[in-house]
Steps between C-alpha positions, in 0.01 A plus 500: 500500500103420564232759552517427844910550521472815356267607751700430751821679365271799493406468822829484616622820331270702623534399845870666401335822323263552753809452775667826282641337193510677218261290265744513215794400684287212687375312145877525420615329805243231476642428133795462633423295724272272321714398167233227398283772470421529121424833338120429509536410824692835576191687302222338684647579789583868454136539364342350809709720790491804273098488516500406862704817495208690321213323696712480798178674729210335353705147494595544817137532601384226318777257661495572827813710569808671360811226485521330124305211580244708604485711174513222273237349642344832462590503120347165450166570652536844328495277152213313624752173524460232792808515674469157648619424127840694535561451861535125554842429633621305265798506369644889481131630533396731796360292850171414524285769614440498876086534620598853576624596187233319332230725749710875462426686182248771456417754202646804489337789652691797542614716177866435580393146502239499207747719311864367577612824675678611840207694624703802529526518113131517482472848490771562291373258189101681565620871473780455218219256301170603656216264401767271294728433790326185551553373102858616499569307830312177405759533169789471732362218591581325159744379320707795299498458077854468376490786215765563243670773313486469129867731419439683211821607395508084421182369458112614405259350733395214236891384441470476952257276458605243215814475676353457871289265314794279353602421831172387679378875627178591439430892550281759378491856462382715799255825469713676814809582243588491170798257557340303746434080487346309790635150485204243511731206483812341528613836770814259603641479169544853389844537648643253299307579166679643201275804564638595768888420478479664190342836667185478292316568855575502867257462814305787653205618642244618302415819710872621492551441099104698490741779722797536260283497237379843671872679500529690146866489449673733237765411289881516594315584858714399819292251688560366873324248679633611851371209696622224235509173677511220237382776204176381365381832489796702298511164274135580424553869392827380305299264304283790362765799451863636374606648836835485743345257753657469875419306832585589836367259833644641875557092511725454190475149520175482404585591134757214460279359251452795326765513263423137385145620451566815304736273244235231466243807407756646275499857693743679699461594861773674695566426840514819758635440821430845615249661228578825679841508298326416173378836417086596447327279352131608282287192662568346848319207571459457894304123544558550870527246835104434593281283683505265166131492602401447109699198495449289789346206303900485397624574847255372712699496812530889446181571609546360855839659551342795417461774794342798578881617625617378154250692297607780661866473430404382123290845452880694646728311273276583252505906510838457544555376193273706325655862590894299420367427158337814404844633554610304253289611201537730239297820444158449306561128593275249661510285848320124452412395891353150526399259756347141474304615789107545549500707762443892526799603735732324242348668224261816485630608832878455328378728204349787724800517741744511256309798290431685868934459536570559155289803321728517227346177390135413409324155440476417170238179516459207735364148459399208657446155379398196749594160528331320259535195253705715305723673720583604886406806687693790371545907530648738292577867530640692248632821613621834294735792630 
């Protein structure tokens, strides 16, 4: 495909997102669809709607409108490109532009358009970050840094990194966590690399191996991450300690890969349908439903779907699951609740509800990290009966 083709498949699949397509399930349709579509192709193109996605206000002011023509135009003046380059009509490239697309386009003025932000988010990001709100959101704007796992019950950090290097990845170690490597090239070939089909690492985030590096866990202790879904987290405490590990996800289905994980890491993870039945348990790790506010340079699309009404549900699923689990752990244990979420009602407000509800339990120590070129926006609360 040429610059100018790829363009205009991007334009076209956000004209589906922005009509209420899921952007995940929209790429996949287009690849589909489009079998002479090579795998760079497929990248460039995923790259280009994914930061439209993260620009989407700003671009949208800079081209004139909100349809996908509109914010790729937006992207290219944003890059300081001519788009009478890219929008020629030839061949698969997008129409020529017309004299009022050429006219439309002004700076953004508005926070929620200097800042890529619903406006009713605003407040939210300034009185969870105060004067940083601004940083964290411009970060969001960004592309995310794919981050590794070095698993130490296989590997040290230098054997990670001769092997990545064998097979074309270049990575080096991160300050945010002791097993932490932020890949600086070759990001689309760790899957395949010895490294990791061999378990010597596995992806994730920076900010949420910095968290499980926080959760002390004894020996022979009974460990369950309560909100599981594909079981980075319990993989990360596994790698570091002789415990009996289990997972438990209200959607089941989103540990099917689980199993295949654990093996690959060389640790054992039991499966709980209902934890409930499993006994106590001396650490309960709750990494509950949130906003995903910390991540949206991964999910982009997130952020716009992203209500006020939502929130609010979020913040009730939330306490829910934090008064279910503290049922579930043993006295003189310990209750892990974390969110990849920036904002306050997700997190500090979580903490002093559930203490207010619960006085036979007190908070331990809480911490933040933001999104950064290390990691994504992250809270943990560590909790003791």
């Amino acid at each position: 495909m040429t610059p100018g083709a790829r363009i205009q498949a991007s334009a076209e699949i956000l004209d589906e997102i922005l009509a209420g397509v899921p952007a995940e399930k929209a790429l996949t349709g287009w690849a589909r669809r489009s079998r002479f579509a090579g795998s760079k192709d497929r990248a460039a193109v995923r790259d280009h709607v994914f930061q439209a996605l993260r620009c989407r206000r700003s671009y949208a002011c800079l081209g004139g409108g909100e349809t996908g023509r509109a914010l790729m135009l937006g992207a290219l003046r944003a890059g300081g490109r001519d788009p009478a380059e890219v929008f020629t009509g030839e061949g698969h490239s997008p129409a020529v532009l017309s004299d009022a697309e050429q006219a439309a386009g002004q700076a953004p003025e508005t926070l929620g358009d200097r800042f890529d932000l619903p406006d009713w988010m605003i407040p939210h990001f300034e009185g969870a970050l105060g004067a940083k709100w601004c940083a964290a959101a411009q970060a969001l704007t960004g592309r995310a840094p794919v981050v590794l796992r070095v698993n130490l019950r296989k590997a040290t950090v230098a054997v990670a990194l001769a092997a990545l290097a064998e097979d074309g990845v270049e990575a080096k170690p991160a300050e945010i966590a002791d097993t932490a490597l932020v890949v600086c090239a070759g990001a689309r070939r760790v899957a395949a690399s010895r490294a990791y089909r061999e378990g010597l690492i596995e992806l994730q985030d920076g900010s949420s191996q910095a968290a499980m590096e926080c959760l002390a866990v004894p020996p022979g202790a009974r460990v369950l991450d309560y909100c599981a879904g594909g079981g980075g987290k319990v993989l990360a405490l596994a790698a570091r300690a002789e415990a009996e590990w289990f997972a438990h996800d209200a959607a089941p289905a989103r540990m099917r890969d689980l199993p295949d994980r654990a093996r690959r890491a060389g640790v054992c993870v039991t499966l709980l349908e209902e934890a409930v039945k499993a006994g106590s348990f001396d650490l309960v790790l709750c990494d509950v439903p949130c906003s995903g506010s910390g991540t949206w340079r991964r999910t982009p699309d997130a952020k716009w779907r992203m209500t006020p009404e939502r929130l609010s549900e979020l913040t009730e699923v939330q306490a829910a699951i934090l008064d279910r689990a503290a049922g579930l752990v043993t006295p003189g244990g310990r209750l892990a609740y974390a969110t990849c979420s920036l904002f306050c009602e997700e997190n500090e407000a979580q903490v002093e509800a559930f203490v207010r509800r619960q006085p036979d339990w007190r908070l331990a120590t809480q911490r933040h990290w933001t999104v950064s070129d290390q990691g994504d926006g992250f809270f943990l609360a560590i909790f003791e009966r």
